[in-house]
C-alpha positions as CSV (number, residue, x, y, z in Angstrom):
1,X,-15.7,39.7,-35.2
2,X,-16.1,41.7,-38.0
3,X,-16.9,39.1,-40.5
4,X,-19.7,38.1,-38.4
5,X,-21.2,41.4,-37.7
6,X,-21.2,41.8,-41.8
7,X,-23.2,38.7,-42.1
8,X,-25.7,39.4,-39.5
9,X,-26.4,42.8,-40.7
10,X,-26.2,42.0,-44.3
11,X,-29.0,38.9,-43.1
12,X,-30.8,41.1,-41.1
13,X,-30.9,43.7,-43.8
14,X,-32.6,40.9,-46.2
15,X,-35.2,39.7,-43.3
16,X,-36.3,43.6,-42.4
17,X,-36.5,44.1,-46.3
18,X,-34.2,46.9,-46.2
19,X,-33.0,45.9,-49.7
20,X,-36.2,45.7,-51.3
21,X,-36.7,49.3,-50.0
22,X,-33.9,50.6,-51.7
23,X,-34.8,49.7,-54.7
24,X,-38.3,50.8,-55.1
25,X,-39.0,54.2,-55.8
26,X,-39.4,57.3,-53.1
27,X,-38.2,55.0,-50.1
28,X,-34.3,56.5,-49.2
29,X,-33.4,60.3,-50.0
30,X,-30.5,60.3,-51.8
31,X,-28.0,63.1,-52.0
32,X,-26.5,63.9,-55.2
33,X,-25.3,66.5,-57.7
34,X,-26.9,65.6,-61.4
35,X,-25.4,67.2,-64.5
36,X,-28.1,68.2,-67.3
37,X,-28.4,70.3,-70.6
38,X,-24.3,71.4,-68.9
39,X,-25.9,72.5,-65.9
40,X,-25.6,71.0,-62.1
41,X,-28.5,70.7,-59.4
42,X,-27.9,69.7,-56.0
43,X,-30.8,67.4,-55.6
44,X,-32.5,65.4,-53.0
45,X,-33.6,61.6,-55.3
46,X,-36.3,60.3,-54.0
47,X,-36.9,57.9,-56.5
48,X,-37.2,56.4,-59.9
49,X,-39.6,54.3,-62.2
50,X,-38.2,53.2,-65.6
51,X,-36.9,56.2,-67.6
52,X,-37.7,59.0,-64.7
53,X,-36.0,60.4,-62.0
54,X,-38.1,61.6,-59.1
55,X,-35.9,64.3,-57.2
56,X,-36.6,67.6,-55.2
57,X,-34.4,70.5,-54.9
58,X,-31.8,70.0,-51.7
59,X,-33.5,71.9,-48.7
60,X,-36.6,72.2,-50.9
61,X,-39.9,71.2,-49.4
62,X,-40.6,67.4,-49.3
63,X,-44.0,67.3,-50.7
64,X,-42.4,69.0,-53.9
65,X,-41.6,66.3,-56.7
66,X,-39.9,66.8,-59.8
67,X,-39.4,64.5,-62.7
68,X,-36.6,64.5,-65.0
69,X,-35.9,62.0,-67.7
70,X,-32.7,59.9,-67.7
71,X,-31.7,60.8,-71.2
72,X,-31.4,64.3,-70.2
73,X,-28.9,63.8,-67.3
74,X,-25.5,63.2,-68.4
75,X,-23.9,62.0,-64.8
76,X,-24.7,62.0,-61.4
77,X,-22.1,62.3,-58.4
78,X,-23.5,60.7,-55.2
79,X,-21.8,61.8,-51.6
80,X,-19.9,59.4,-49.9
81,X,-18.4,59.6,-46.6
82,X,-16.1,57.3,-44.8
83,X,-12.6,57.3,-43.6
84,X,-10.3,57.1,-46.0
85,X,-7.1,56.2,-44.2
86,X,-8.7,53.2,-42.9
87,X,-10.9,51.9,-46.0
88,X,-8.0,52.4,-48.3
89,X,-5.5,50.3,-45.6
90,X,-8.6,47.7,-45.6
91,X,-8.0,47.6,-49.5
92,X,-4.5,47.3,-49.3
93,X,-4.6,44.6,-47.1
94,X,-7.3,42.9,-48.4
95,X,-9.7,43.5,-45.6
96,X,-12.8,42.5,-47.4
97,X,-14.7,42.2,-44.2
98,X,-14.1,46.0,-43.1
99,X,-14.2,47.0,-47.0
100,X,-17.6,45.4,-47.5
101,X,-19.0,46.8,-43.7
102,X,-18.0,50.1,-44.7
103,X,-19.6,50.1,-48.4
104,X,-22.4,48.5,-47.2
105,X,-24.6,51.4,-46.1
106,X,-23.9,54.0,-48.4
107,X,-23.9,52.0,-52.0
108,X,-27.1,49.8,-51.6
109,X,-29.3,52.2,-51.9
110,X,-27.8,53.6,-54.9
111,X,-28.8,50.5,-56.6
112,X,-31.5,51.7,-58.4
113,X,-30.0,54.4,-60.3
114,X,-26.3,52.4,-61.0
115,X,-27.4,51.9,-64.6
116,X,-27.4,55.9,-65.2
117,X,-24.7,57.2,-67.3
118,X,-21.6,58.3,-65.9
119,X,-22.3,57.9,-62.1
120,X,-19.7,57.7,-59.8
121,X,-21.4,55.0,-57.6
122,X,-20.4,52.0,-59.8
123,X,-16.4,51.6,-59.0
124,X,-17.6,51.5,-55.0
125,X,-20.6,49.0,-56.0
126,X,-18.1,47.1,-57.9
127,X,-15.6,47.2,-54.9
128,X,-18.7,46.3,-52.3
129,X,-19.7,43.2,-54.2
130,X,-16.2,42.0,-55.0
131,X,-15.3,42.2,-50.9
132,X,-18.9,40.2,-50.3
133,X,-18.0,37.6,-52.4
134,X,-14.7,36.9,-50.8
135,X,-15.9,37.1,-47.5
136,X,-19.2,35.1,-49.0
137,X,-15.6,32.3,-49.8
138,X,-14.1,32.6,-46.5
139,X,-17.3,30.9,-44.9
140,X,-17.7,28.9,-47.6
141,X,-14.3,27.5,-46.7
142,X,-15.1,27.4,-43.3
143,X,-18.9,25.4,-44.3
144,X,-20.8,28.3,-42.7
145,X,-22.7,27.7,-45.7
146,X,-26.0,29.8,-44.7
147,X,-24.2,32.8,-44.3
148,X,-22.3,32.5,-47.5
149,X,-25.2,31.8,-48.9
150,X,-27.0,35.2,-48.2
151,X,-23.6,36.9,-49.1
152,X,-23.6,35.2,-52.4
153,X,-27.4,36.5,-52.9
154,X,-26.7,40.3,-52.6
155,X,-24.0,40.2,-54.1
156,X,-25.3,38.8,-57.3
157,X,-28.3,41.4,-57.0
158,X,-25.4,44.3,-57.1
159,X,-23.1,42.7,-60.0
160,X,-26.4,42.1,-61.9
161,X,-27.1,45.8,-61.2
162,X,-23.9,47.0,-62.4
163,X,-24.2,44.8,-65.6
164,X,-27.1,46.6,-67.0
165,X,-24.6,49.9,-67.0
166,X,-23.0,49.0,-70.4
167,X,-21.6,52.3,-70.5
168,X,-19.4,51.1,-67.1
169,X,-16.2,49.6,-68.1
170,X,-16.5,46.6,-65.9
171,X,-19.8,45.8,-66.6
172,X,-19.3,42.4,-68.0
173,X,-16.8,41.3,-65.7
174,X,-19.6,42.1,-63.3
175,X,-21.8,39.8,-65.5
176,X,-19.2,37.6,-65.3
177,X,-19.1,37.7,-61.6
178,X,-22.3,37.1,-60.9
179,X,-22.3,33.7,-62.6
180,X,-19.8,32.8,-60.7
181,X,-22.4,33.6,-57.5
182,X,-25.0,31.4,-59.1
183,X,-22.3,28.5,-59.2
184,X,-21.3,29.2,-55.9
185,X,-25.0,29.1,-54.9
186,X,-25.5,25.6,-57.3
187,X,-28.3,27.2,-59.3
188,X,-26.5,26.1,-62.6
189,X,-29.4,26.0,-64.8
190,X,-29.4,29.6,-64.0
191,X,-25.2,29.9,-64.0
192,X,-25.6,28.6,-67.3
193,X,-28.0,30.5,-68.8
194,X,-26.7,34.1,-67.9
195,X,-23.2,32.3,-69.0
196,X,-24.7,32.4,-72.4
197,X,-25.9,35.8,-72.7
198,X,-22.2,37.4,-71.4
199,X,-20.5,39.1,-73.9
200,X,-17.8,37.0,-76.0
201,X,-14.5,38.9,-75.4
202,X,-12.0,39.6,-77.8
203,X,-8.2,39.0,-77.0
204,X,-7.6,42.4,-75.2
205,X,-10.3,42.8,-73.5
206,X,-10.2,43.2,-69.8
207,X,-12.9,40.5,-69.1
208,X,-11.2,37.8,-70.9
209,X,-9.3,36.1,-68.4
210,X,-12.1,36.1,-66.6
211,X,-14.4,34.7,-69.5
212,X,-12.4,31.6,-69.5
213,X,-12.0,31.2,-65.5
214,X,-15.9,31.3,-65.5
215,X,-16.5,28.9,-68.1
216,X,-13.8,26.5,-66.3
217,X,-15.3,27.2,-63.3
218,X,-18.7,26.2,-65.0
219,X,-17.3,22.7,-66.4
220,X,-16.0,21.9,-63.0
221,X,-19.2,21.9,-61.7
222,X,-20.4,20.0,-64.6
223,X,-17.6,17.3,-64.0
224,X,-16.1,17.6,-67.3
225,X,-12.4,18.0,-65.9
226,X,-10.8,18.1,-69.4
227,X,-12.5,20.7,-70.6
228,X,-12.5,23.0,-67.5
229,X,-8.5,22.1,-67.3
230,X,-8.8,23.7,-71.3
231,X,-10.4,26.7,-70.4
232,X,-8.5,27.4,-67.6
233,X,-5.2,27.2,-69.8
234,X,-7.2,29.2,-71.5
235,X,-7.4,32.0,-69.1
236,X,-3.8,31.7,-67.9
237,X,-2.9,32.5,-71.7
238,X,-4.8,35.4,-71.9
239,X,-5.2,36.8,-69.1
240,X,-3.2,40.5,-68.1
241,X,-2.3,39.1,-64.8
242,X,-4.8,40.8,-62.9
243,X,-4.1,40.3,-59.1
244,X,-7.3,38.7,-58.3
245,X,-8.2,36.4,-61.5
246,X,-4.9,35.1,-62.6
247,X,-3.7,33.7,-59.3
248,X,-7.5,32.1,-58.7
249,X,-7.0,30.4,-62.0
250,X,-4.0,29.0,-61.2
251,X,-5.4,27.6,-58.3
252,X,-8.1,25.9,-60.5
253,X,-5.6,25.0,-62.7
254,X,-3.8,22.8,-59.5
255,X,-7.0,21.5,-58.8
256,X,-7.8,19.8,-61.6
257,X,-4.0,18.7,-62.1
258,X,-5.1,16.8,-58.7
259,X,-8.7,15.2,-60.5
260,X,-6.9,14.6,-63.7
261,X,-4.2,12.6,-61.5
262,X,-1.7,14.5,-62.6
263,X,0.1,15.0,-59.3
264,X,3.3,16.5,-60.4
265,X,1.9,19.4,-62.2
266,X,-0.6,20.5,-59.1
267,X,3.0,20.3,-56.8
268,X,5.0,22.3,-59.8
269,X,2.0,24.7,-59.7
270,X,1.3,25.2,-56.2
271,X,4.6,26.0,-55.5
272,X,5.0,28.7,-58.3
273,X,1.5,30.0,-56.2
274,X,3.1,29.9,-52.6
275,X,6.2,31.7,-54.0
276,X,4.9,33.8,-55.9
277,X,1.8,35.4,-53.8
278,X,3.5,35.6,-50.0
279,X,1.4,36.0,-47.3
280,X,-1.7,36.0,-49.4
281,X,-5.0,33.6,-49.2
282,X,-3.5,32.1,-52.1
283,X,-0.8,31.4,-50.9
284,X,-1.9,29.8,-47.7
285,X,-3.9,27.7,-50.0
286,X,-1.5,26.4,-52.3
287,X,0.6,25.8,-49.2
288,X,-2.3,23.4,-47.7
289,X,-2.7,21.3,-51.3
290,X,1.4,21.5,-52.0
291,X,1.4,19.8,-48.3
292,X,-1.5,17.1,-49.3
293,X,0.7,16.2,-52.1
294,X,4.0,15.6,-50.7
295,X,2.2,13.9,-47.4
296,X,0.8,11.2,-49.3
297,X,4.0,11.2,-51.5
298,X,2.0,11.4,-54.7
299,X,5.0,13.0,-56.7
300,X,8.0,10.9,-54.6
301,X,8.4,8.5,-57.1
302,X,10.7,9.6,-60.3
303,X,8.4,11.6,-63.3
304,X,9.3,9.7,-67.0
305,X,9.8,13.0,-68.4
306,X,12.0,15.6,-67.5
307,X,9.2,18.2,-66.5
308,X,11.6,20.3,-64.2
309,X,13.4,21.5,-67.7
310,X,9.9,21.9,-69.2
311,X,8.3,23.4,-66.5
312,X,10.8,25.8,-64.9
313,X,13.5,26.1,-67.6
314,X,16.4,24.5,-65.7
315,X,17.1,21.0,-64.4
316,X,16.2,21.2,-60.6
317,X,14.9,18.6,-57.9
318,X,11.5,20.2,-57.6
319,X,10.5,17.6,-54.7
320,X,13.5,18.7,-52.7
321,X,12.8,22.5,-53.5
322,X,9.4,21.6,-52.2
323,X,9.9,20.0,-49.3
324,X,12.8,22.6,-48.2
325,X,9.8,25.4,-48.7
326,X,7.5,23.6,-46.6
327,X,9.6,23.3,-43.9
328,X,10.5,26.9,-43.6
329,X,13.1,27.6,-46.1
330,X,12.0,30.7,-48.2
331,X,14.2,31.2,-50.2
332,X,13.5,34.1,-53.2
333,X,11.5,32.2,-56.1
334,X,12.3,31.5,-59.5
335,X,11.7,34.2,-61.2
336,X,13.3,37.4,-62.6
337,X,14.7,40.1,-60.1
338,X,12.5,42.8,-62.5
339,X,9.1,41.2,-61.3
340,X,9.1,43.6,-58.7
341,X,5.5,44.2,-59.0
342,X,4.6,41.0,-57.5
343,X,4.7,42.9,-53.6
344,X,0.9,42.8,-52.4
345,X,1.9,46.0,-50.4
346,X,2.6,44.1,-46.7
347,X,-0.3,42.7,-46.5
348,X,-1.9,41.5,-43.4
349,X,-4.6,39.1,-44.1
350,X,-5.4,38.3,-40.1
351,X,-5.4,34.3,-41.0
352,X,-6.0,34.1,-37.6
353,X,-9.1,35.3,-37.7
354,X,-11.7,32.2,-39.0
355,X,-13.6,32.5,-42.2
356,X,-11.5,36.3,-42.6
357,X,-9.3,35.5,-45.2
358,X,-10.9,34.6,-48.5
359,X,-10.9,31.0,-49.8
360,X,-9.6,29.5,-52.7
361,X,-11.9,29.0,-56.2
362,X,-13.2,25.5,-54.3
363,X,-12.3,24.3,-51.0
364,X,-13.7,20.6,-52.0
365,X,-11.0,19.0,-55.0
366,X,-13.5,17.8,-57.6
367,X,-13.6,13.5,-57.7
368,X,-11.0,11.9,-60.2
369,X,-12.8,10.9,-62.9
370,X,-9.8,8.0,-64.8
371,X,-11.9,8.1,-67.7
372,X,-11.4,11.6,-68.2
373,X,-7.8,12.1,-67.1
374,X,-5.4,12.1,-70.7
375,X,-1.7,12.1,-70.6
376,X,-0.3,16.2,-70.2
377,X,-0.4,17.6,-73.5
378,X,3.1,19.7,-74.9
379,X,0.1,23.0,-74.6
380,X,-0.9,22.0,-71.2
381,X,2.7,21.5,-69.8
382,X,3.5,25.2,-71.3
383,X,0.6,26.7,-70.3
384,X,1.9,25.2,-66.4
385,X,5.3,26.6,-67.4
386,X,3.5,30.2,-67.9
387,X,1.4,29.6,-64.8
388,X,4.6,29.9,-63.0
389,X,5.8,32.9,-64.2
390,X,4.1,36.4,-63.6
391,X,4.5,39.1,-66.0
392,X,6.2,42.5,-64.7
393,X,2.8,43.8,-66.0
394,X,1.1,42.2,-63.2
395,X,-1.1,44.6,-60.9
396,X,-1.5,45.1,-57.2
397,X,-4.5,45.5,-55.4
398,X,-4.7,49.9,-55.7
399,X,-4.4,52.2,-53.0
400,X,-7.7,54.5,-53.9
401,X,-11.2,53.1,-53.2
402,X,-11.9,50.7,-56.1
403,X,-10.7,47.4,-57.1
404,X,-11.2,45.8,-60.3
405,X,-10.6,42.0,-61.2
């Protein structure tokens, strides 16, 4: 399997020390074309300590070393080679298991020189440690906890990487990121501490959705259930609908509906999700807790408020929509016919395959906690009432070899 041959070699790679060679200085030849002073050299890197480069002319001999200093290069373009047919199907179809395989090779050794300006190695590090964290979920979800575990590992070494390129536009999402691989690998002392030295976002910025999904994610951990279900509404609010961080909040957002024993929101939301993201690993998740729910009839009995106006706009048996879903009835979800954007381009996410598809924020629902479980609020019912609906805005996972969010 795929998944498991990325696993092995990623934990053979950390045994052999193959990472630690890549980053320390004159171990890999690298190829690549550096701009200086508006001039181009085909060079051969060799290595680098602080602010110089070691390099060599391309075909030059290898005993000759030059130095240059990283303020005089002004980008670098690194040679990559892979298929692109297949690694951009792989991204289309969310293959993070062939995505990450292919990346694997090429961008690690890159690692120390991701920081220099205007390199074209950080959107295919970003991509490689994005697909290692989902598969990194998917045997998390599947308790093959050491292997998620070494995932988790390298792929906060390469976010951490990629946050020290401020000049990259992603870099605190990948800051971002890799708290949430700290969390995932229970350090929270640590989780907590680079939590505080992320960048605040403004309302605008890319990384806020993703700001507030962290910090939910953060209080989950902690057990504080109200205020992770806060900053989670917080995220839904803000976010731009990116394909990856909107629908995983929502997901939290159910979750915690479920510890705050608020059963009728986690069933209006996990619907919404399994309508709304077909044939997705969200989906297939939301499916699982929207069956939990019904199963042990949590929402069976009659709500005191009318939360089918509130929540979808129109007075409608939810349980009965719910229930007909569940048993096979797909019929088109509420929404506008002009969210067309919501098609995830066919994709095939092998759910057959164990551990392939990626999980959901938490595959273990965090303990009811009755002391901390208030009555809905009129924000948090609206903020479950946007949940459900996706802006037209909303982005797919892209065709060309990078994904963002």
């Amino acid at each position: 399997m795929i998944v498991a041959t990325l696993a092995g070699a990623l934990c053979a790679t950390a045994q052999t020390g193959i990472t630690t060679a890549a980053t320390s200085p004159a171990s890999t030849v690298i190829l690549a074309v550096l701009h200086h002073d508006k001039n181009t050299l085909d060079a051969e890197l060799v290595g680098r300590q602080g602010n110089k480069l070691f390099y060599r002319e391309q075909g030059g001999p290898k005993e000759a070393s030059l130095t240059m200093s990283l303020d005089k290069i002004t980008g670098i373009d690194f040679e990559f080679k892979f298929e692109d047919d297949t690694f951009s199907r792989a991204l289309s179809t969310r293959n993070w298991s062939v995505v990450a395989a292919t990346l694997w090779p090429m961008v690690t050794p890159l690692m120390p020189y991701l920081d220099i300006k205007d390199n074209n190695a950080v959107s295919y590090a970003y991509t490689l440690a994005n697909a290692m964290v989902k598969v990194a979920d998917g045997f998390r979800k599947t308790r093959t906890d050491d292997k998620a575990s070494r995932l988790y590992i390298e792929a906060d070494k390469l976010l951490n990487s990629l946050a020290a390129a401020e000049w990259f536009e992603d870099a605190d999402s990948a800051r971002l990121k890799a708290v949430l691989c700290q969390i995932a690998l229970t350090n929270y002392p640590q989780a907590e501490l680079q939590f505080k030295a992320a960048h605040v976002p403004e309302i605008g910025d890319a990384a806020m959705g993703l700001y507030w999904y962290t910090q939910a994610i953060l209080k989950q951990a902690r057990g504080e259930t109200r205020n992770a279900m806060n900053a989670v509404i917080r995220s839904l609010v803000f976010e731009n609908k990116d394909v990856d961080v909107f629908p995983d909040a929502l997901m939290l957002s159910g979750r915690l509906y479920e510890a705050l024993m608020e059963p009728y929101r986690a069933r209006d939301v996990y619907f919404e999700i399994a309508k709304l993201f077909p044939d997705t690993e969200w989906a297939k998740s939301a499916r699982e807790r929207l069956q939990y729910v019904m199963d042990k009839g949590l929402t069976k009995s009659k709500e005191k408020s009318d939360i089918e106006v509130v929540f979808f706009g129109l007075n409608e048996d939810v349980n009965a929509r719910a229930t007909a879903f569940l048993k096979g009835d797909d019929r088109a979800p509420i929404m506008d016919e002009s969210d067309t954007t919501i098609d995830v381009d066919e994709a095939d996410m092998q759910s057959g395959k164990k551990g392939e598809a990626a999980a959901d924020t938490d595959a273990t629902a965090p303990p009811p906690d009755p002391g901390d479980a208030p009555a809905v609020t009129t924000s948090a019912a609206d903020a479950a009432r946007k949940a459900g609906r996706i802006s037209a805005g909303a982005r797919v996972p892209p065709k060309t070899p990078v994904v963002g969010q």
